[in-house]
VEXDREN-2710 file (C-alpha; in Angstrom, 1 decimal):
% VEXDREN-2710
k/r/px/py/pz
1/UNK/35.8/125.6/-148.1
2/UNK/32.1/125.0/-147.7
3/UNK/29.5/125.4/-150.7
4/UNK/26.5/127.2/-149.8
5/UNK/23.3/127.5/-152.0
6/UNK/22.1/130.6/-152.3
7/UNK/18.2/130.1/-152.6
8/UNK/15.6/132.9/-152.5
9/UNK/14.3/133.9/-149.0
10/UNK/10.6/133.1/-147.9
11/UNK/8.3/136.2/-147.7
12/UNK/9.3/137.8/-143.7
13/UNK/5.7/136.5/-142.5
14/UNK/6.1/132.9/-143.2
15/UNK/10.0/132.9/-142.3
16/UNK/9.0/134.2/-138.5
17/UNK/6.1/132.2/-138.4
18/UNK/8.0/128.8/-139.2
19/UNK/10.9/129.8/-136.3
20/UNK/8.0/130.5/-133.8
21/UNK/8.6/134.0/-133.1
22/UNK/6.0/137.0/-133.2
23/UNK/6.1/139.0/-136.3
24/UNK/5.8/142.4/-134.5
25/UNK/7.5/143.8/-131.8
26/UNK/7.8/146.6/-130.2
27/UNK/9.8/148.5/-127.3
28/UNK/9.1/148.2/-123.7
29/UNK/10.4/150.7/-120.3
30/UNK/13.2/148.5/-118.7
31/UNK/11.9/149.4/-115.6
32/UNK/8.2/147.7/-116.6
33/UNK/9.7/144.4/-117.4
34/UNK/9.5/142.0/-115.3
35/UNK/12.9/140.3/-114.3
36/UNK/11.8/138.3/-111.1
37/UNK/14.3/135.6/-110.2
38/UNK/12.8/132.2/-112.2
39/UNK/13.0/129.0/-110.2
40/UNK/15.4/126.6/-111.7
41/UNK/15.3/123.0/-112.3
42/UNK/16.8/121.2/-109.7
43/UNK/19.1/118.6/-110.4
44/UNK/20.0/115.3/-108.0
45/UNK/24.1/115.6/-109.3
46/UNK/24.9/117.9/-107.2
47/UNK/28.4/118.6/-108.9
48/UNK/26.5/119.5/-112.0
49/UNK/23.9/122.0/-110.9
50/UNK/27.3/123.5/-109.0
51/UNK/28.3/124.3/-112.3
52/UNK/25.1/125.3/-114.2
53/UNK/24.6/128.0/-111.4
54/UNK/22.4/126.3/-109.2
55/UNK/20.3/124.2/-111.4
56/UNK/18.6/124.6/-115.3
57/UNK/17.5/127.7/-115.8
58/UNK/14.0/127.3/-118.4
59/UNK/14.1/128.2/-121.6
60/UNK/17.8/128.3/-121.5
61/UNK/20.1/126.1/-124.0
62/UNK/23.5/124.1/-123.1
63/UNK/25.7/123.3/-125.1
64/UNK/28.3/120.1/-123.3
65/UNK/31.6/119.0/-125.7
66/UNK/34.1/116.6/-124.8
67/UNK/36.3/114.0/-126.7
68/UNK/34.4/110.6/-127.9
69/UNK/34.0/108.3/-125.4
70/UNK/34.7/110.4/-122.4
71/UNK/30.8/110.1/-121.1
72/UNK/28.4/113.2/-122.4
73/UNK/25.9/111.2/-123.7
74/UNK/25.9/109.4/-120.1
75/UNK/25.9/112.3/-117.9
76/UNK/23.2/113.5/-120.1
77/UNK/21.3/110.1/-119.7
78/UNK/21.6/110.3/-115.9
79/UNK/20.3/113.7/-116.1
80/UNK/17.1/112.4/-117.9
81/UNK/16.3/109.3/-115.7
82/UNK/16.6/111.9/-112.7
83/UNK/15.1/114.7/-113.8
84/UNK/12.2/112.2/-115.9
85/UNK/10.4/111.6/-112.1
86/UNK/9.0/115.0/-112.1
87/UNK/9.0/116.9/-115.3
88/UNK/8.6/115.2/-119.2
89/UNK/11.8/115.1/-120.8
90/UNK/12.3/113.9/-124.8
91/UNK/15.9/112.8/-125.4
92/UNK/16.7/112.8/-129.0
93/UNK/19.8/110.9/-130.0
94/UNK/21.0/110.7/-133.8
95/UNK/24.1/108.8/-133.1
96/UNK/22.3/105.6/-131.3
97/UNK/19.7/102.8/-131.6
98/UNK/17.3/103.1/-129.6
99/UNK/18.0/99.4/-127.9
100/UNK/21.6/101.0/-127.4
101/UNK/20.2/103.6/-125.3
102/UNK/17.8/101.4/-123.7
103/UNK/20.9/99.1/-122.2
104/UNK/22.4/102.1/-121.1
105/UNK/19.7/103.2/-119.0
106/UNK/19.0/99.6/-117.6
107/UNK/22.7/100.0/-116.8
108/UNK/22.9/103.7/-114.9
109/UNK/19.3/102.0/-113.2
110/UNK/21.9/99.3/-111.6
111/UNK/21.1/98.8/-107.6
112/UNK/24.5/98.9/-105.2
113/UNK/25.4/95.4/-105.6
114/UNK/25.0/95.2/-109.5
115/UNK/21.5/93.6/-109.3
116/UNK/19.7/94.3/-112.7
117/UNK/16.3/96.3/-113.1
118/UNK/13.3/96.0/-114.6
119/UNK/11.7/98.6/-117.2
120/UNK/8.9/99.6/-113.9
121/UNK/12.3/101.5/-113.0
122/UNK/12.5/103.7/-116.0
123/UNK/10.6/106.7/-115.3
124/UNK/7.2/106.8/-117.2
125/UNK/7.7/110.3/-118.3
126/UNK/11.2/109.7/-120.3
127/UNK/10.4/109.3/-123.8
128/UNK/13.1/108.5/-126.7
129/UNK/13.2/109.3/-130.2
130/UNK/16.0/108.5/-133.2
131/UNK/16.0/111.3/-135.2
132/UNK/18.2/113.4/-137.5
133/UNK/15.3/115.6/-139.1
134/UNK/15.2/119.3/-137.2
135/UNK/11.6/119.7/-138.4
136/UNK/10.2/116.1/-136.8
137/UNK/12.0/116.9/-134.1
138/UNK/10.3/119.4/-133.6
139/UNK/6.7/118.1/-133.9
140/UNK/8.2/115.6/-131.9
141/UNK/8.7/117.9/-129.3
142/UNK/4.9/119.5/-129.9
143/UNK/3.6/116.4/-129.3
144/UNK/5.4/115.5/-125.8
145/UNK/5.4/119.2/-124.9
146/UNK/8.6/118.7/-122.3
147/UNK/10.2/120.4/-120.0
148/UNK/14.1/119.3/-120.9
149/UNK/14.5/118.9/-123.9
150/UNK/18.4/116.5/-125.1
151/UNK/19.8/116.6/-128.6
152/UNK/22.5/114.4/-129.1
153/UNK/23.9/115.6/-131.3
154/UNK/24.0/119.3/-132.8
155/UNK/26.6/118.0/-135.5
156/UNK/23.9/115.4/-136.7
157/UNK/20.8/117.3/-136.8
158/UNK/19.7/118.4/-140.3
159/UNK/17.3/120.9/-141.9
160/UNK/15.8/119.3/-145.1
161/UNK/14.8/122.6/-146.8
162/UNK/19.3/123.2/-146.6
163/UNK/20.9/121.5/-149.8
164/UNK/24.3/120.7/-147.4
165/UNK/25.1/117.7/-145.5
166/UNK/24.9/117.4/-142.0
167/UNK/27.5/118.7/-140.0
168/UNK/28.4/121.5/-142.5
169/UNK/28.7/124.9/-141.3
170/UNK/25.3/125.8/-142.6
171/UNK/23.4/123.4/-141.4
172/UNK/24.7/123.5/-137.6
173/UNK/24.7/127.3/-137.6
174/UNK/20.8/127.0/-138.6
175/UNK/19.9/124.0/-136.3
176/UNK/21.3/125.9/-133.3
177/UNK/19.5/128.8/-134.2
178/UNK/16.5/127.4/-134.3
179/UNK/16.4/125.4/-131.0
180/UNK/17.5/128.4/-129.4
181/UNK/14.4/129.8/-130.9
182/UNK/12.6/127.1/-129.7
183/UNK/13.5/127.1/-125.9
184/UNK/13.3/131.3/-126.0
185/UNK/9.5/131.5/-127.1
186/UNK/8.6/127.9/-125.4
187/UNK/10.7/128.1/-122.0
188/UNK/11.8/124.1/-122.4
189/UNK/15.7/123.8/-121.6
190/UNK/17.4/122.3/-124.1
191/UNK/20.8/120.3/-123.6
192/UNK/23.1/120.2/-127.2
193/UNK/25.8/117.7/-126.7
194/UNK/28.7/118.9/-129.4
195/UNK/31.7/117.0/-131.1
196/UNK/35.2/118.8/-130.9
197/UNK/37.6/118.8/-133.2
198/UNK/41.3/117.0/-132.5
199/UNK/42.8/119.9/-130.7
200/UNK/40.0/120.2/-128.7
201/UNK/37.5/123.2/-129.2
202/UNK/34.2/122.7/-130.0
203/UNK/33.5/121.6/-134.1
204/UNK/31.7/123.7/-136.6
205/UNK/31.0/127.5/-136.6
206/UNK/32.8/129.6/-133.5
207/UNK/28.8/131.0/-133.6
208/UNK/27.3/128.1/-131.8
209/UNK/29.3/128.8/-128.9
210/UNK/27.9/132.5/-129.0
211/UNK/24.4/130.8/-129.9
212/UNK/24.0/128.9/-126.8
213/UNK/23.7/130.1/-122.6
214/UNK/26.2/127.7/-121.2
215/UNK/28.8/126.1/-122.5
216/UNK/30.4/123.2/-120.8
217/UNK/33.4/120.8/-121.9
218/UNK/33.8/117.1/-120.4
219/UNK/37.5/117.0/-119.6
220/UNK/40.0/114.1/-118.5
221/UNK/42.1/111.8/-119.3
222/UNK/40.4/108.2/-120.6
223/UNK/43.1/106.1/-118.7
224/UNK/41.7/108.0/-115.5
225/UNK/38.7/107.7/-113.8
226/UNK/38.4/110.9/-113.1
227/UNK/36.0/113.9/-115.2
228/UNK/35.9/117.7/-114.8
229/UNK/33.3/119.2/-116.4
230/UNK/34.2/123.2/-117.0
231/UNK/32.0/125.4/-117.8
232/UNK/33.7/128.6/-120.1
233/UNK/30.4/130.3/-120.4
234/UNK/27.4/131.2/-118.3
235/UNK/24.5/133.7/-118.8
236/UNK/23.1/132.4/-115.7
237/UNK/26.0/131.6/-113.2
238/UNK/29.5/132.4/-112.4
239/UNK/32.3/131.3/-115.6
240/UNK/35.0/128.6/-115.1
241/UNK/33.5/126.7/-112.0
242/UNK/33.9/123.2/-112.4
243/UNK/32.7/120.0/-111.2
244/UNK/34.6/116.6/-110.6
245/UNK/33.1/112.9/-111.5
246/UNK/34.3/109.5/-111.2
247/UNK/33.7/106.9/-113.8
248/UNK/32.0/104.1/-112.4
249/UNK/30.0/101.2/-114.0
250/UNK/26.7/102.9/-112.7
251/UNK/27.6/106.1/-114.2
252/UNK/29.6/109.5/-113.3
253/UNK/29.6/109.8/-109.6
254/UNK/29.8/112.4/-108.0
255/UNK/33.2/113.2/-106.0
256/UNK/32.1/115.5/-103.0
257/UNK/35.8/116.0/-102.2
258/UNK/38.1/115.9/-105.1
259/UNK/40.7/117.0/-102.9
260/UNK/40.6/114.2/-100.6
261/UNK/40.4/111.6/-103.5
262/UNK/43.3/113.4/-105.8
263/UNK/45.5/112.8/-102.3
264/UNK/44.4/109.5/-101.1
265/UNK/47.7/107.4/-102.8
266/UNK/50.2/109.9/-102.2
267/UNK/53.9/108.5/-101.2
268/UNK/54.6/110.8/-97.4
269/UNK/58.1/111.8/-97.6
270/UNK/59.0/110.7/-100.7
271/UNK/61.2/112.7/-102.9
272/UNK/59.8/114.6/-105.6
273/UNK/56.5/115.0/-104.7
274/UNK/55.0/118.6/-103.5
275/UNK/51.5/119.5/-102.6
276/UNK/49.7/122.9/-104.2
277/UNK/46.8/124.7/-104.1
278/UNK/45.3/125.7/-107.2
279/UNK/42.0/127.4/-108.0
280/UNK/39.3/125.7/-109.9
281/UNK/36.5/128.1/-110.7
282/UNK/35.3/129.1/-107.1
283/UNK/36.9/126.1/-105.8
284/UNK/40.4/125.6/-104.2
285/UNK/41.8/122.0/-105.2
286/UNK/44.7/120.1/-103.2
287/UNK/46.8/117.9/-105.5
288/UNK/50.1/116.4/-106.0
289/UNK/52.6/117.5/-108.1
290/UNK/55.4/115.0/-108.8
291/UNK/59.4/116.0/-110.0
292/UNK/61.2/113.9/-111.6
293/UNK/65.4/114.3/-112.4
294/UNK/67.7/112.0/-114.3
295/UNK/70.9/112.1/-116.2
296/UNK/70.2/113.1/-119.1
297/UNK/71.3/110.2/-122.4
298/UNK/71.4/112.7/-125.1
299/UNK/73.1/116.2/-126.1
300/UNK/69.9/118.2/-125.1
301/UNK/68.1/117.3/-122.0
302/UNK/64.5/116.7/-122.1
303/UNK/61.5/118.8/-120.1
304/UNK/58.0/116.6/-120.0
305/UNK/55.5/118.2/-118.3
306/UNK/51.8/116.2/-118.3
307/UNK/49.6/118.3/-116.8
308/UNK/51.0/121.9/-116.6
309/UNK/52.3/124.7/-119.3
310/UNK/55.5/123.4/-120.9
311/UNK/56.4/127.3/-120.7
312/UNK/56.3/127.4/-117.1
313/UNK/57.9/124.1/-116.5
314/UNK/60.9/126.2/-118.4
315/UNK/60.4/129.5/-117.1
316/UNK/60.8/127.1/-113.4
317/UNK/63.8/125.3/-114.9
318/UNK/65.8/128.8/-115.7
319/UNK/64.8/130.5/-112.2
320/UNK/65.9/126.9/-110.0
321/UNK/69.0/127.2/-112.2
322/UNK/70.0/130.6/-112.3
323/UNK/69.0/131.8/-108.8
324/UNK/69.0/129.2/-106.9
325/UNK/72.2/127.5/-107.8
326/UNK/71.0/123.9/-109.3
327/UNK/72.9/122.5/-111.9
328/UNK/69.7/120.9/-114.1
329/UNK/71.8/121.7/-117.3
330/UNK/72.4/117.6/-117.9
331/UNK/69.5/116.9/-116.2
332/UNK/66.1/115.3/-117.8
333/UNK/63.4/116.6/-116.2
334/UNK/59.4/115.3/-115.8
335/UNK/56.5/117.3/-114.0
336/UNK/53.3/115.3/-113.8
337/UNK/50.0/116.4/-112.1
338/UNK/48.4/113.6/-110.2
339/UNK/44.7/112.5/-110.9
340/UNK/44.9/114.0/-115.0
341/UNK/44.3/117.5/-113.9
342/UNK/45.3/120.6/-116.2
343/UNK/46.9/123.9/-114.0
344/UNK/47.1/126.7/-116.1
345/UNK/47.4/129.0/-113.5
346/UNK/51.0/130.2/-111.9
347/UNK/50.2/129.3/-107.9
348/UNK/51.3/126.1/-108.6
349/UNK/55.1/127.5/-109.6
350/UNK/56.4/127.3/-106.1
351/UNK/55.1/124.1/-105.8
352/UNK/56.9/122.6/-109.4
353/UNK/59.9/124.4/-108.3
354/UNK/59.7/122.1/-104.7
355/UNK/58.7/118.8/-106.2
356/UNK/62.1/119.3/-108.9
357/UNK/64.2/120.5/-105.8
358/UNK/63.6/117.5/-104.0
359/UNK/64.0/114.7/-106.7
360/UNK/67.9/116.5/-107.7
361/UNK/68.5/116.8/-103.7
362/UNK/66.9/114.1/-103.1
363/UNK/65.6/115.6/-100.1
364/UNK/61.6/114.8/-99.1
365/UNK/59.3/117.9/-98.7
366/UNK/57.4/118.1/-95.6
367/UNK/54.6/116.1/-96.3
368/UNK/52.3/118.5/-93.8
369/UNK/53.1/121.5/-96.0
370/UNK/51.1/123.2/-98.9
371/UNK/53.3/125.1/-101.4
372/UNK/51.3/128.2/-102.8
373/UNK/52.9/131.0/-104.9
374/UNK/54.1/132.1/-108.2
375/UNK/57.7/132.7/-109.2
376/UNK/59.0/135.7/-110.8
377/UNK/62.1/135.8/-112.8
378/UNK/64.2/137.5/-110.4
379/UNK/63.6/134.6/-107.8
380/UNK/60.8/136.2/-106.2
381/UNK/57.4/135.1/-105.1
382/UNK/54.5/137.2/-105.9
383/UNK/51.0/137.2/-104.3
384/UNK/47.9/134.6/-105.6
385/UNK/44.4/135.8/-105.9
386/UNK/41.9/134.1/-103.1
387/UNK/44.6/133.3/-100.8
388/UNK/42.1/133.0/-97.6
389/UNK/40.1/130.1/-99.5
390/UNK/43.0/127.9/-100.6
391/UNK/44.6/128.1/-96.7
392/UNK/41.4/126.9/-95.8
393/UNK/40.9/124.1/-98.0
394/UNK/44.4/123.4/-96.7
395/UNK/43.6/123.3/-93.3
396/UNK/40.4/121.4/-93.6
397/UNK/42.2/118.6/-94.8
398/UNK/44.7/118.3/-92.2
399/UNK/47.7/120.4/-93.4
400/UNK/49.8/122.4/-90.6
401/UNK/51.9/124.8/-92.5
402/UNK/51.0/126.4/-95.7
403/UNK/54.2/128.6/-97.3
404/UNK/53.1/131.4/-99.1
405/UNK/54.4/135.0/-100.5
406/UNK/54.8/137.5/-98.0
407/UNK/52.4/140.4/-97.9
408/UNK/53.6/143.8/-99.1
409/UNK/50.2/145.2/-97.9
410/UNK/47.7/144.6/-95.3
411/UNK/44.6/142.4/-96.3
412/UNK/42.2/139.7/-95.1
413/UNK/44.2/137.9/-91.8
414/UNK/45.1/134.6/-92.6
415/UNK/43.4/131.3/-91.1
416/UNK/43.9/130.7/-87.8
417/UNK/43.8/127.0/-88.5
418/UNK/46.9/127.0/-90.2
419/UNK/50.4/128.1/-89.6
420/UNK/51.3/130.5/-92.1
421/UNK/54.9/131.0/-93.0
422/UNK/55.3/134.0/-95.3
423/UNK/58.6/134.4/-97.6
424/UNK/60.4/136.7/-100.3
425/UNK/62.1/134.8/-102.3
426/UNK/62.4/130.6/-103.6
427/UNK/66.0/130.1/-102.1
428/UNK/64.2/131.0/-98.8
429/UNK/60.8/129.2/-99.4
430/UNK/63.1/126.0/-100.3
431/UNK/64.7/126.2/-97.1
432/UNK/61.7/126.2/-95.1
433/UNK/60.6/123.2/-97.0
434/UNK/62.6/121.0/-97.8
435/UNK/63.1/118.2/-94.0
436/UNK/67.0/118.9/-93.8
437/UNK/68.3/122.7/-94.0
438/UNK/70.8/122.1/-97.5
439/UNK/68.4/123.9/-99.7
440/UNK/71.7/126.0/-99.7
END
C-alpha cells in the first residue's frame, strides 16, 4: 500500500508550461506530416546498436534493467566515453560518487596490455553530475544542452514538489513521465537504467515499461562471463533480438560469434552432451546441452533443469519414457545449458531428449550433428519456425548433418551446405543419432 497526497492541481497553463509542452494543439492531415526516416546515433558496440535497431534513435528513451552487479551502469559508461567524441552527453548517476565513476572510466579507458590512462583520454565533451533532484537535473541538462542524455537511476530520482520518498510508485511514475517529456519536445535520447525486483521484472509501476520506447534487460548468470542483453520492447526496431557480451576487466566486449564461443570447451563424443539450435531474436544460436542420469538415492527421483523450462524437461521425461521405451523411472535426471543461457522455446526438445538418451545408453551423439525439433506427446516431431537460418548457422560453423522434422508441405529448399536428414518421429531421430544403432 502506498500513501499518496492528494494536493490541488496547478492552473492547466503553468502545469504544461513546467513539463515543456505547448499549451495548444491542434489536428494535422497524416498525409502532411512529415515522417522521413531520422538518422540514428551510431554506436561503436556493435552488439548493442544490433539490438536498439540500428543505433539511438533522438528523442527516444530506454529504459535497461538487470540484477545488481551484472554491469548496466558499465555498459552505459562505455556508451558515454564512445559516444562523448562526437556529440555532448551528461550522465547523471544517484547511486555513485563522482570519484567512483571517475575510476571506472579510467578503467574501461585501459590500453590492451593493462597500461593506465591519463584524464587527456576522457572525452572533453562527457560531463558528470551526482544528483537525485528531477528539477536540477533538469537545468542541469539546459545548461549542457546534450545529445544523450544517462540517468542512473529512475528508482532514485525525486520530484521535490511529491510529499513521497523516492522510489515510491508516485514518484517514479512522474519522473518517467517527465523525461519522456523531456526527450519528446527536445529530441536528446535519454537512457533510464532501472532496478528489478527479486523475481526479476522491472521495480515500480508496470507504467514505466509502457512509458518508455525500448526496453532492454541485462541477463546472465554472475558466475559466468557471459551477458545477453534482450530487448522485450521496441518502437523503433524489431522485439526480442538480443546481443551477447563478455565480462572483461576493460568492460563488456563484444562477442561477434556467440556461437563459436558457447562451443569452444565442448567434450567431442562424450556422452550426454547434444548440440541445438535455438532462436535468439533474429539470430540462430549453437549451444550445448548437457544430460545427466544417475540412480536415483531417494523414493522420488529428482529432474534439475538449469537453463530450460522445468515443464519441458518433464514433458521430455514422459515422451523418452513412454514411447520410446527408457526406463528413467529410478533415474535422477539434470539438463544444463552451457554458457548460462535461458531456451524457452521448444526446438531445443529433440536436442534434451538426445543429450538424456545418451547419458542412460551411454552411447555418444555424433558430435558433427545439430539436433533441431520439438516433440509432441505422441512421439512426434513437429516443424520449427526459421528453419533455413538455423541450418545455416549450422553449417557455417562446420556441422555436416543437421536432423530435423520432416516436411508435410513444400517450403523454402534446405541449405545445400548441409546434409539434411528429415524424420517422423524421436525413436527414429535417436537412431540416426546416436554412433552405434541400439537406440532400439
Amino acid at each position: 500500500m502506498i500513501e499518496e497526497v492528494v494536493a490541488s492541481a496547478p492552473p492547466p497553463s503553468k502545469r504544461h508550461a513546467a513539463r515543456g509542452l505547448g499549451v495548444s494543439s491542434a489536428p494535422k492531415r497524416l498525409a502532411e506530416i512529415t515522417g522521413d526516416v531520422e538518422e540514428r546515433l551510431p554506436l561503436s558496440l556493435g552488439e548493442f546498436s544490433r539490438v536498439l535497431g540500428g543505433g539511438v534513435v533522438p528523442g527516444s528513451v530506454v529504459l535497461i534493467g538487470g540484477d545488481p552487479g551484472i554491469g548496466k551502469s558499465t555498459l552505459l559508461l562505455q556508451v558515454a566515453l564512445t559516444m562523448a567524441a562526437r556529440y555532448p552527453v551528461l550522465y547523471v548517476s544517484g547511486e555513485e560518487s563522482e570519484r567512483q565513476i571517475k575510476m571506472r572510466a579510467l578503467r574501461l579507458l585501459r590500453s590492451q596490455d593493462g597500461r593506465s590512462v591519463s584524464n587527456g583520454a576522457i572525452p572533453k565533451d562527457l560531463f558528470l553530475v551526482t544528483e537525485t533532484n528531477l528539477s536540477a537535473i533538469m537545468e542541469h541538462v539546459t545548461q549542457v544542452n546534450p545529445s544523450l542524455l544517462i540517468v542512473d537511476s529512475v528508482q532514485t530520482t525525486y520530484m521535490p514538489e511529491l510529499e513521497s520518498s523516492a522510489g515510491s510508485v508516485t514518484q517514479v511514475r512522474e519522473s518517467a513521465s517527465r523525461l519522456r517529456e523531456l526527450a519528446k519536445s527536445s529530441g536528446i535520447s535519454i537512457f533510464l537504467i532501472g532496478h528489478v525486483t527479486k523475481e526479476g521484472a522491472i521495480a515500480g509501476p508496470r507504467i514505466l515499461e509502457h512509458i518508455v520506447d525500448t526496453v532492454l534487460y541485462l541477463e546472465g548468470d554472475r558466475f559466468h562471463t557471459y551477458r545477453v542483453l534482450r530487448c522485450v520492447k521496441n518502437r523503433f526496431g524489431a522485439t526480442s533480438e538480443v546481443g551477447v557480451f563478455e565480462m572483461r576487466e576493460r568492460g563488456l566486449i563484444e562477442v561477434t560469434n556467440p556461437s563459436e564461443a558457447f562451443l569452444a570447451e565442448r567434450m567431442v563424443s562424450a556422452p550426454g552432451s547434444s548440440i541445438a539450435v535455438t532462436m535468439e531474436g533474429t539470430r540462430p544460436l549453437l549451444v550445448e546441452i548437457q544430460g545427466l542420469t544417475s540412480p536415483t538415492s531417494f523414493g522420488n527421483p529428482r529432474r534439475t533443469p538449469n537453463g530450460i523450462d522445468f515443464n519441458r524437461l518433464l514433458l521430455t521425461v514422459a515422451v523418452l519414457t513412454r514411447r520410446v521405451g527408457l526406463r528413467l523411472g529410478d533415474q535422477d535426471i539434470f539438463v544444463n545449458v552451457v554458457g548460462g543461457l535461458t531456451i524457452s522455446e521448444p526446438a531445443a526438445d529433440l536436442a534434451v531428449a538426445a543429450a538424456i538418451t545418451s547419458s542412460a545408453r551411454n552411447l555418444p551423439v555424433r558430435a558433427d550433428t545439430a539436433l533441431i525439433g520439438e516433440v509432441g506427446l505422441s512421439g512426434e516431431l513437429r516443424q520449427v519456425s526459421q528453419m533455413p537460418a538455423r541450418l545455416q548457422e549450422a553449417a557455417k560453423l562446420g556441422f555436416k548433418d543437421a536432423i530435423v522434422p520432416r516436411r508435410l508441405r513444400k517450403g523454402e529448399p534446405w541449405p545445400s551446405e548441409i546434409n539434411v536428414i528429415e524424420v517422423r518421429s524421436l525413436r527414429e531421430a535417436l537412431k540416426q543419432t546416436l554412433l552405434k544403432d541400439e537406440a532400439e
